[in-house]
N, C-alpha and C positions, 0 to 999 in steps of 0.2 A: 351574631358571630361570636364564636368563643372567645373570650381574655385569657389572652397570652404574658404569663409572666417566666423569668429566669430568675431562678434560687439555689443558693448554694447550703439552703439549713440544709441540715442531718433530717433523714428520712424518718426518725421514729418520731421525732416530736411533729412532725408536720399535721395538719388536721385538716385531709381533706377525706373524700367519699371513697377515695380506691387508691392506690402507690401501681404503677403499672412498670413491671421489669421488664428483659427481655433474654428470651432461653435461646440458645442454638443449639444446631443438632451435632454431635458430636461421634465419635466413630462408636463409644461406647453407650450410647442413652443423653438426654438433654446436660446442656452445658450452662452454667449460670453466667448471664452476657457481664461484661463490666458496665458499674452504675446501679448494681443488685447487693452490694457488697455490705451493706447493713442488714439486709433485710435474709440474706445466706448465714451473717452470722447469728440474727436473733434464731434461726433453726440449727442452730453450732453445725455451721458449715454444711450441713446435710441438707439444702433444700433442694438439690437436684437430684435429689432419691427421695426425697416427697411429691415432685414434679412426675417422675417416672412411675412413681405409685400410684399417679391419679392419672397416668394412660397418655402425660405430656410428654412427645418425642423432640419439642425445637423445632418441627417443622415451620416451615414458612408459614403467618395468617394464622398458628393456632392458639386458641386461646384457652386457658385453665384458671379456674378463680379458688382461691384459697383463704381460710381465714389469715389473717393477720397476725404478726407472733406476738405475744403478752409482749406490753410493754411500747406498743405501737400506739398512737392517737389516731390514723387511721385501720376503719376495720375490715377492709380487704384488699388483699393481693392480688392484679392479675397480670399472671404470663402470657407474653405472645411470643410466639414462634417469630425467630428474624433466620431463619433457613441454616446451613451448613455455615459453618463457623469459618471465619477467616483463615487462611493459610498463616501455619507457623512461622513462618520466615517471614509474617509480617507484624506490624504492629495489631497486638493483641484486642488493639481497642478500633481496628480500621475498619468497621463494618460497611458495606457496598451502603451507598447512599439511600438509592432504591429502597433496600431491604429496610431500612429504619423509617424509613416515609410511608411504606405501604407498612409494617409492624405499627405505626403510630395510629395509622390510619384507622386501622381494624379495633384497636383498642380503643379509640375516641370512639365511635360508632359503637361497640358496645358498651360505654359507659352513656350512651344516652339518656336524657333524667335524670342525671348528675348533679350535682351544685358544682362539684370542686373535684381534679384528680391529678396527681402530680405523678409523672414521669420521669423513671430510673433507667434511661434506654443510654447504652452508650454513647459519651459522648466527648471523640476522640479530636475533636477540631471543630472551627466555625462551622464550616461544610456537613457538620453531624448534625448541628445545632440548627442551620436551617432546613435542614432534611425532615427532621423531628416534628421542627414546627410548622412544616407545611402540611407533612402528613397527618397531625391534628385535626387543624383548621379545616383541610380538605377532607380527613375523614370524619369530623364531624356534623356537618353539611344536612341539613333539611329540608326539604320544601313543605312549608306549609299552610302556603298562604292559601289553600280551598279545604284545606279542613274544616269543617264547619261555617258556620256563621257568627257574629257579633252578638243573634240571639241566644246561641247556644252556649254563653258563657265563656269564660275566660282562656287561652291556648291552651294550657294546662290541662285542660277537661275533656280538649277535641276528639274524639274519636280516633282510633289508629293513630294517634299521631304522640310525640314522645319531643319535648323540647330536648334540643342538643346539649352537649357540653358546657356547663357557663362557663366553667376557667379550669385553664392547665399550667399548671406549676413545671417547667423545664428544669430538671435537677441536674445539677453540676455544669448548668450554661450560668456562667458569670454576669453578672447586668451590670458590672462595669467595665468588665473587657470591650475595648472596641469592635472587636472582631465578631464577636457572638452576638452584640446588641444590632450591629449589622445585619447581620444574618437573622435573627429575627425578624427586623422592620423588614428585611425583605420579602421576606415569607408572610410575613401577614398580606403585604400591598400587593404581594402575585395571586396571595388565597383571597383576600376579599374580591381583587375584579377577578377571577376563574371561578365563584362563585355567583359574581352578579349575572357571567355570563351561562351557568348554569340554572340560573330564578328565569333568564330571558328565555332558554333552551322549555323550558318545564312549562312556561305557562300558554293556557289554550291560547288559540288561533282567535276565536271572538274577542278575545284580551288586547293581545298582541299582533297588528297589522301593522306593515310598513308606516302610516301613519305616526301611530304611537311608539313603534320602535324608534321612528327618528324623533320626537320629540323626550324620551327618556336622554338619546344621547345627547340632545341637545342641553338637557341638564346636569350630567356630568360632564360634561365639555366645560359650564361655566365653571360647575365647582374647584376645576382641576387645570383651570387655565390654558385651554384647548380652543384653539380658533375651529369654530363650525360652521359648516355650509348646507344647505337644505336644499335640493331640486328639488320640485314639486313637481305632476304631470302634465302645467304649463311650460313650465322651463326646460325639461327632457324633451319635451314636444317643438320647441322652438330651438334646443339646443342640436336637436337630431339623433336624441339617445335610442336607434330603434328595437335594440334588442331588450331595454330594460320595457321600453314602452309594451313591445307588444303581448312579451310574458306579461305585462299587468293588464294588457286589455278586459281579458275576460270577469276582470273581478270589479263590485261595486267600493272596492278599498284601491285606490291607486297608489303605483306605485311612490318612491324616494328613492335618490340617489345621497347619503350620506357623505359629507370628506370629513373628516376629524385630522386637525392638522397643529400636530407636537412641535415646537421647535425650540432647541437653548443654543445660546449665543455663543457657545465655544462649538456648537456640532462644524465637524468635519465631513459629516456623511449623512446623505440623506436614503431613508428607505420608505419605500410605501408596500402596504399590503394590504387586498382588494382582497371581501369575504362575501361570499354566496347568501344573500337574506331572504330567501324563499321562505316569508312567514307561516304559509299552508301551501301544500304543492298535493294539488288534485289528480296532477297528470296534464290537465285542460281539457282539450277536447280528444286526446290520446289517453281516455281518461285510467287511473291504474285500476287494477282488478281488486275484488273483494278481498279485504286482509290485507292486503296494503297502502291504507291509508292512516290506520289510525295514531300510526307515529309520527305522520308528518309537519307537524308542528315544530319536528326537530331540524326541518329543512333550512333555518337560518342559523345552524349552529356556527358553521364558516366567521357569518357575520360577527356574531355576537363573538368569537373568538377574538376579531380583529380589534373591534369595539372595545374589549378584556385588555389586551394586550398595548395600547395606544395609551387608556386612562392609568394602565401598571407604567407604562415608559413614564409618563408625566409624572404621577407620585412620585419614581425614583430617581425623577429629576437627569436623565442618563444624556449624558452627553451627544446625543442623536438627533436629526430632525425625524421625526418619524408620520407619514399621513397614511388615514386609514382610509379607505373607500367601501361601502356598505351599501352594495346594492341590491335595493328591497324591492318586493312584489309579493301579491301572491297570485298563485297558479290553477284559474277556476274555469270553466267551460262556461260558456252564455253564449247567446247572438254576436254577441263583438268580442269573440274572441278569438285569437290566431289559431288558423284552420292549417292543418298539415297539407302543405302543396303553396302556402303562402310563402312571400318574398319580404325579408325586411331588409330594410339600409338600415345598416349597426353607426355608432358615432364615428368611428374610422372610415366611411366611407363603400367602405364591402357591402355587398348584399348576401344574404344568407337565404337558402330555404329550407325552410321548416319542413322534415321530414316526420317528427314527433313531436309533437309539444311537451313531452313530458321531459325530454332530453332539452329542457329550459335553464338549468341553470350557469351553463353555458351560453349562454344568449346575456342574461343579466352581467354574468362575469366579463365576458368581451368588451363591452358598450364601457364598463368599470376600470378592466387593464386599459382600454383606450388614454380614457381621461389620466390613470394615472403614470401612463408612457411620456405625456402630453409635458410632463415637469422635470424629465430626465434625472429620474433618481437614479443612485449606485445597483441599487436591485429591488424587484417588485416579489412579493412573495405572494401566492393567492391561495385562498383556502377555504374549501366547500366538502360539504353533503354530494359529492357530484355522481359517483355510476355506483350501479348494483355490483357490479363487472367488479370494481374493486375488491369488496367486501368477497367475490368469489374465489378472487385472489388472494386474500392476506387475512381472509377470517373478522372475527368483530371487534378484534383488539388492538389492529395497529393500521395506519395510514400510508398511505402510497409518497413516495417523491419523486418527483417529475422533474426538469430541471434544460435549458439551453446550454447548461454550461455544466460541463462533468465534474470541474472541482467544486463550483455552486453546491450541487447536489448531495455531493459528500459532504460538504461541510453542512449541509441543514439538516442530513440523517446524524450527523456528528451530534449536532448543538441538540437532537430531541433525544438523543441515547442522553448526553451527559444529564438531562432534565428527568431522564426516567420515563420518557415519553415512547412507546412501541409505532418505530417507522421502518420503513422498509428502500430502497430505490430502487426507481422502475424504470425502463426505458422508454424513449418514444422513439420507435420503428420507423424509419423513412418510407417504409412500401406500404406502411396504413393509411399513409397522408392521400393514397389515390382514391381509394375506397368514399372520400366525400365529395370529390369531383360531382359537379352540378352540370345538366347541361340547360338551366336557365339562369341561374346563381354563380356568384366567383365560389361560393361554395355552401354545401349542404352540414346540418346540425348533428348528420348522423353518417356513421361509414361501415366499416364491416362489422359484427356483433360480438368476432370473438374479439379478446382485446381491449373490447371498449370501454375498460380504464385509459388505456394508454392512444385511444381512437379522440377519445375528450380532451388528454392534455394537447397531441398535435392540434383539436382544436383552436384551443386556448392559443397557443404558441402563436398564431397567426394573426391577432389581436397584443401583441408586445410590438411595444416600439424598435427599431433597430438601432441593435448596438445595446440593447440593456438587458442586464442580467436577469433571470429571471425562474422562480422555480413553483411547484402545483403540487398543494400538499390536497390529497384528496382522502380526506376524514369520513366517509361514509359509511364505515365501518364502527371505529371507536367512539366516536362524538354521540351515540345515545347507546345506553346500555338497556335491555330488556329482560335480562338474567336478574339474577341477583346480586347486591352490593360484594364488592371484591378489596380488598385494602382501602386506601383510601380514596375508590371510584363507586359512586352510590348509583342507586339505580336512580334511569334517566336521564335528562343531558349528563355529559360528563363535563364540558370545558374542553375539551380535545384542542390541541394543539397551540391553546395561550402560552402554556407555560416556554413552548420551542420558539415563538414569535418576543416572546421577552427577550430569550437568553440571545436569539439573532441581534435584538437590539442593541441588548448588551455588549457581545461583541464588536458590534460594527462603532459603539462606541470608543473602547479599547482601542481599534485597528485589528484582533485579533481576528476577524471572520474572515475564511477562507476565499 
């Protein structure tokens, strides 16, 4: 993980590997952002006509590298595009949060193999300060714990592989202001766990099985003082978890049911939120076609979000009870495995039949919102990999919300806008709820095909306790990226939706959520 410090020395004498300003775009050619203002003057004011000479517009994500002016201790400059420059009528230095998060992003990312790079990006309040420092941390991000081997000499040497960031120097965040050291610690304790939950996203499925998924949490559980509980596939089996059960029948990894359970002694509110851990999802015996399998390693991203977001409440100590539920499986075809036309009793009692097996991770979700209906929280939030449907709605970038409650809804699309996080809100149609009518089952896992984002939430919906809040963030779009790195979202897991599960904490500690 990169080291994060806040410095207020003057830019020239600093000695790191690069000074990174940032340009906006401006009605006439790039604009020199404030926080560049040493580094403008050692080019006597002209350096956004040396910007412009080298083909930099300000646009958003773009990057230009320059020597350094005589007289600097570091020996490169690099510009990044932070987009269209603030409106005049506001404060000069108010840059959109966003835009400094993914500009940081892009910049840590390219100074990969770094030792040291200090940061001259606007920085107009706390809120810029952890903007800055998240999009560091999160744009500096690697996976690469399969690089090579132990034989083949030290990380350094691995192959394709380029050590991150060691340390970034935050220029003009004060380290003794309250407010900005704030804002730091909290950006590091949101980027380390939306990182760990990116290491969990990335690594193969022979790795990472329900198993070892629940005994990782169960080690940051201790470290973080987080009461944990383990169902193994005797105690789901006695307990009557049937939907978690029978998605994990077909695999020789059985399933877990995770609770990860936060609590501080002034919370006035309790929240839980249930995450999809389909450690490899084959389809089952609904098995998927050729070309779609090979990402599915990402199918416990849900999980690992919720996991992310539980061990971030606890770091920041927030005034909330907050319980996770992570329910794991994986999704494989064999002789005992759930056959389409099968009937299972979910933990609530319902019987479901299985019309697809691969439309599973609904089946694990239900048996999960059950348990966590079972404690009567304020609101239960849940969050999966769940339909293709989605992703043909809203593209690879941004996440569905679903929701019982129409102010609920808006306020969680609220709380992932202010995070910077791309959501959307969807409806759940009353005349799709027919479409899964069973006529052996209280109801069927599958309903009409168009729709069937919002065919999955009215499922979900039917597995919430009554009377509680409740909303279905469906990540199956942005939660693994297969393109190439974009701000500060790398390729591969991304972390999709910790950061919106925090700030809901957040709030509900405040009283502020909607």
């Amino acid at each position: 993980m990169t080291a994060l410090t806040l410095s207020t020395a003057a830019a020239p004498g600093l000695r790191a590997d690069a000074i990174v300003i940032g340009v906006s775009k401006g009605d006439k050619g790039p604009v020199v952002a404030p926080g560049a203002e040493a580094v403008d003057k050692a080019y006597d004011g002209r350096l956004a006509d040396v910007l412009e000479t080298l083909g930099a517009s300000g646009a958003e994500g773009e990057l230009t590298k320059l020597p350094a002016p005589a007289g600097f201790k570091t020996p490169l400059v690099v510009a990044v595009g932070l987009g269209a420059r603030p409106d005049k009528d506001a404060d000069a230095d108010a840059y959109d949060a966003d835009a400094l998060r993914r500009a940081a992003g892009a910049a840590a990312r390219a100074l990969a193999g770094s030792k040291k790079a200090a940061f001259a990006l606007p920085v107009a309040d706390a809120a810029a300060v952890g903007a800055i420092a998240e999009g560091v941390l999160l744009g500096a991000y690697s996976f690469t714990t399969y690089k090579g081997t132990a034989d083949n000499g030290p990380a350094k040497d691995r192959k394709n592989s380029k050590a991150p960031l060691a340390e970034a120097a935050l220029l003009g965040a004060k380290p003794r202001d309250k407010a900005h050291k704030a804002a730091a610690e909290r950006a590091t304790a949101v980027s380390e766990e939306l990182n760990r939950a990116r290491d969990l996203i990335n690594m193969p499925p022979n790795d990472l099985n329900p198993e070892s998924f629940a005994a990782i949490a169960q080690a940051a559980a201790k470290e973080n003082g987080i009461k944990v509980q383990v169902l193994d596939e005797k105690a789901l089996a006695k307990g009557g978890y049937g939907g978690i059960l029978g998605v994990g029948s077909g695999s020789t990894a059985a399933p877990r049911l995770v609770k990860l359970s936060y609590t501080h002694s002034k919370a006035k509110k309790n929240l839980a939120f249930v995450g999809k851990g389909i450690t490899y999802d084959s389809g089952g015996i609904s098995l998927k076609p050729a070309g779609h399998n090979e990402t599915m390693k990402c199918d416990m991203s849900g999980a690992a979000a919720v996991f992310a977001a539980v061990v971030a409440a606890a770091r920041l100590g927030l005034e909330v009870n907050v319980t996770g539920w992570l329910a794991l499986a994986e999704n494989m075809p064999s002789g005992s495995a759930t056959r389409p036309g099968d009937v299972l009793r979910m933990y609530s009692g319902k019987t479901v039949e299985v019309l697809n097996t691969d439309a599973e991770g609904r089946l694990v979700l239900a048996d999960a919102l059950w348990a966590a209906s079972q404690e009567k929280p304020d609101a239960i939030v849940d969050v999966a990999t769940l339909t293709g449907a989605m992703m043909m709605a809203l593209g690879s970038r941004t996440f569905g919300v679903m929701a019982n409650d129409d102010v609920f809804r808006t306020a969680v699309y609220e709380a992932a806008a202010e995070v910077g996080e791309a959501a959307w809100p969807m409806p759940l149609p009353e005349h799709l709820r027919k479409g899964m009518d069973s006529a052996t089952a209280d109801i069927a896992n599958m309903g009409e095909r168009m729709g069937g984002g919002l065919v999955a939430g009215l499922f979900l919906r039917e597995f919430v306790g009554e009377g509680i809040t409740w909303a279905h963030l469906d990540i199956a779009g942005p939660a693994f990226n297969e393109q190439g790195p974009f701000g500060y979202t790398p390729k591969g897991g991304t972390g999709s939706a910790v950061r919106t599960l925090v700030r809901l904490a957040e709030l509900t500690a405040t009283g502020d959520l909607g």
